[in-house]
Structure formats: C-alpha cells, structure tokens
C-alpha positions as CSV (number, residue, x, y, z in Angstrom):
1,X,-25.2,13.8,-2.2
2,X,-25.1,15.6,-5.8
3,X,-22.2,13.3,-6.3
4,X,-24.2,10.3,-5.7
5,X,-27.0,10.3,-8.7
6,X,-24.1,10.2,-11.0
7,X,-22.1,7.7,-9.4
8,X,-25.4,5.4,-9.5
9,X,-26.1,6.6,-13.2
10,X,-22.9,5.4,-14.5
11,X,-23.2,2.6,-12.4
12,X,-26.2,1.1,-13.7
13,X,-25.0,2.4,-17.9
14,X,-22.0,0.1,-17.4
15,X,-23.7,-3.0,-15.2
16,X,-26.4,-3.2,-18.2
17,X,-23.8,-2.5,-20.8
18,X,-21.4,-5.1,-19.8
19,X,-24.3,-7.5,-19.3
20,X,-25.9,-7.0,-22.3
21,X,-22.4,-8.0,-23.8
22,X,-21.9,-11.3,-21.6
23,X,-25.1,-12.3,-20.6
24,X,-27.2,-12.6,-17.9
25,X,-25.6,-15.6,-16.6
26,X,-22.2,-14.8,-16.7
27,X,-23.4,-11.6,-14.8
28,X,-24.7,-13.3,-12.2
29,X,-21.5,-15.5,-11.7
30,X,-19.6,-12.2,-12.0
31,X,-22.1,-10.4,-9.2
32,X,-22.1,-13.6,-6.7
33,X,-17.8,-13.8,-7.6
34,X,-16.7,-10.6,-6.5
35,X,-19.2,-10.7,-3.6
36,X,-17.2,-13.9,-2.4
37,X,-13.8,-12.2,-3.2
38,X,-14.8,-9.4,-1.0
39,X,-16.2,-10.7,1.7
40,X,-13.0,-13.3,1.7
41,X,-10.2,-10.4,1.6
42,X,-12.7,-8.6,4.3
43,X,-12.5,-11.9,6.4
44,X,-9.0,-11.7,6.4
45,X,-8.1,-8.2,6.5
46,X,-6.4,-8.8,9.7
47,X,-3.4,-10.5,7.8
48,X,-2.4,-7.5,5.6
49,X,-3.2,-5.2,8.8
50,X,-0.8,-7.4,11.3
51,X,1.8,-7.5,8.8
52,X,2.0,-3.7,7.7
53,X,2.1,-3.0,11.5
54,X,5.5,-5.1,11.7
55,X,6.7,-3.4,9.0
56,X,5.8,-0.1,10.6
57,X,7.7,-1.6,13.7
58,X,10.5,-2.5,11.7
59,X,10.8,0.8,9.7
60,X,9.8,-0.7,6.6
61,X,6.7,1.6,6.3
62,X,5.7,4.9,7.3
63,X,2.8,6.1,9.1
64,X,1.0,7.6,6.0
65,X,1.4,4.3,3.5
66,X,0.5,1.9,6.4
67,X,-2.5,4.5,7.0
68,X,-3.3,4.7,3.2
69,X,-2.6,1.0,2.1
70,X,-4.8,-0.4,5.1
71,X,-7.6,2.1,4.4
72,X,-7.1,1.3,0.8
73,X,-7.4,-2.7,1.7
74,X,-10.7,-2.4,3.3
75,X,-12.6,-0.1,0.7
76,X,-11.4,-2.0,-1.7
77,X,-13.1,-5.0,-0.2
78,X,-15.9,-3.5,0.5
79,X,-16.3,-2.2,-3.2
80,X,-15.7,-5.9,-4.3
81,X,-19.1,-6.6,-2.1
82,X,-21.2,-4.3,-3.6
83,X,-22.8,-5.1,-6.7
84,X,-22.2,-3.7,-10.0
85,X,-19.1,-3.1,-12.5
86,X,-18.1,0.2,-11.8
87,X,-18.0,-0.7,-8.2
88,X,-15.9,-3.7,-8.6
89,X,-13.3,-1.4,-11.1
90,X,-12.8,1.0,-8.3
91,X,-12.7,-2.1,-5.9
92,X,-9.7,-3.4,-7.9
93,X,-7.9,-0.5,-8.4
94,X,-8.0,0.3,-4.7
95,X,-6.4,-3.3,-4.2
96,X,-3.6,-2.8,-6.6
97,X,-2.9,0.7,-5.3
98,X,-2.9,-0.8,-1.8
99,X,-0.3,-3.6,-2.9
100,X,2.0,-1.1,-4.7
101,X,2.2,1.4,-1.4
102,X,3.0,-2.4,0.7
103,X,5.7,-2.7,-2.5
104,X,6.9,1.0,-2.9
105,X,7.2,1.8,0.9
106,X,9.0,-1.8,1.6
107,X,11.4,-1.4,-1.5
108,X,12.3,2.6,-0.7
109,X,13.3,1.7,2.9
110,X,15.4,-1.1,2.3
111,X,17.0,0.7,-0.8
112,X,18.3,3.6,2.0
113,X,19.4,0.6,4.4
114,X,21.4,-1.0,1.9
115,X,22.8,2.1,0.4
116,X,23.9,3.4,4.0
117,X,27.0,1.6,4.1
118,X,29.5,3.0,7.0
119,X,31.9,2.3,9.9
120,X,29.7,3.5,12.7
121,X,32.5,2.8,15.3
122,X,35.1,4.5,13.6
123,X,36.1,7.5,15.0
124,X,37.9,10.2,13.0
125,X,40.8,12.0,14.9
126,X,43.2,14.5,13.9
127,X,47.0,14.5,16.0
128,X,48.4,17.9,16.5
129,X,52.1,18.2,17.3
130,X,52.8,20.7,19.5
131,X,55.8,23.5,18.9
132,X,57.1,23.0,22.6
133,X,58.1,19.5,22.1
134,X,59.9,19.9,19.0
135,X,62.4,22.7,20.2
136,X,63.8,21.6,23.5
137,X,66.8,22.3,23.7
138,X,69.4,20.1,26.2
C-alpha cells in the first residue's frame, strides 16, 4: 500500500507532463488508443495462450517462460487499459518482454535440436578374439 502513493504520484507527474507537451487532444486520442489496444490483445489473449501451450507440448517452451510470457501477456494488456503514461510504458514493456521469452525459449530449443546431430540406431560393439581359438593345435 506504501508503494501505491508513489506509483500514483509519478503517474499523474508524467500524464500532465507529457500532455502539457502534446496537448490535450492528442492526449485523449493517446488515452482512448491504448484503451482499444488493450482491450483488443485482452480479447484475444486466447491466441498467444493456445499457441505457447503447443509449444509447451512440442518442447519448444518450458514451464517457467510459458508461465512468465502468458502472465506477462495479460498484465501487459491490462496496463494498456488503464489510463495514464506510466501505465502504458510498463504495459509495453511487459509486451515486448513477453514476445522475447516466446522468441528466446522457441530459438534455444530448436538451437539444441539442431545441434544434437547422431546415429541413434547405431550401436557401438567391441569384438574380442579369444586365446583358445587361436592356438589349436591339430
């Protein structure tokens, strides 16, 4: 709770700063755009979530960046909604972090796919002659 008052204090510094700068209208198109972005990606949230979980059944991600990039998706989403600037900077940044752990956890497993190159069905066997064989004597 302690944490909050500053949150809302910086907040409120930055939304009038940055719309003293640009304007009242353009801060209304800004407030009413990333409300719409939001509430779009939150809309279709079950895209991202469907296809990280067939990656996670193919192997492509783990548990923890499937966890992380899906909770990642939806705060992000729901930080676009919210109004103000420092909200939608922390809304984006989720998003991008959330696409690089989709990225990074997808690139890393394939890399150790391709890399793992190997005979599986060979099978390595050593022939030992034996002494008895060798000194028969007829």
């Amino acid at each position: 709770m302690i944490y909050l008052i500053p949150f809302l204090l910086l907040e409120l510094f930055l939304s009038l700063k940055v719309g003293e700068s640009i304007g009242f209208g353009w801060s209304v198109i800004w407030i009413v755009s990333s409300f719409l972005i939001g509430m779009g990606l939150l809309q279709n949230a079950h895209t991202p979530i469907i296809n990280g979980m067939m990656g996670l059944s193919t192997g492509k991600l783990d548990m923890k960046s499937f966890h992380n990039s899906t909770t990642l998706y939806l705060l992000g989403a729901i930080l676009l909604i919210i109004p103000g600037v420092f909200t939608d900077i922390l809304g984006v940044i989720s998003l991008l972090y959330t696409f690089y752990l989709q990225l990074g956890g997808t690139m890393s497993k394939n890399k150790n796919n391709i890399n793992k190159q190997g005979d599986d069905d060979v099978i390595d066997v050593e022939i030992i002659e034996s002494s008895s064989s060798n000194n028969l004597k007829y």
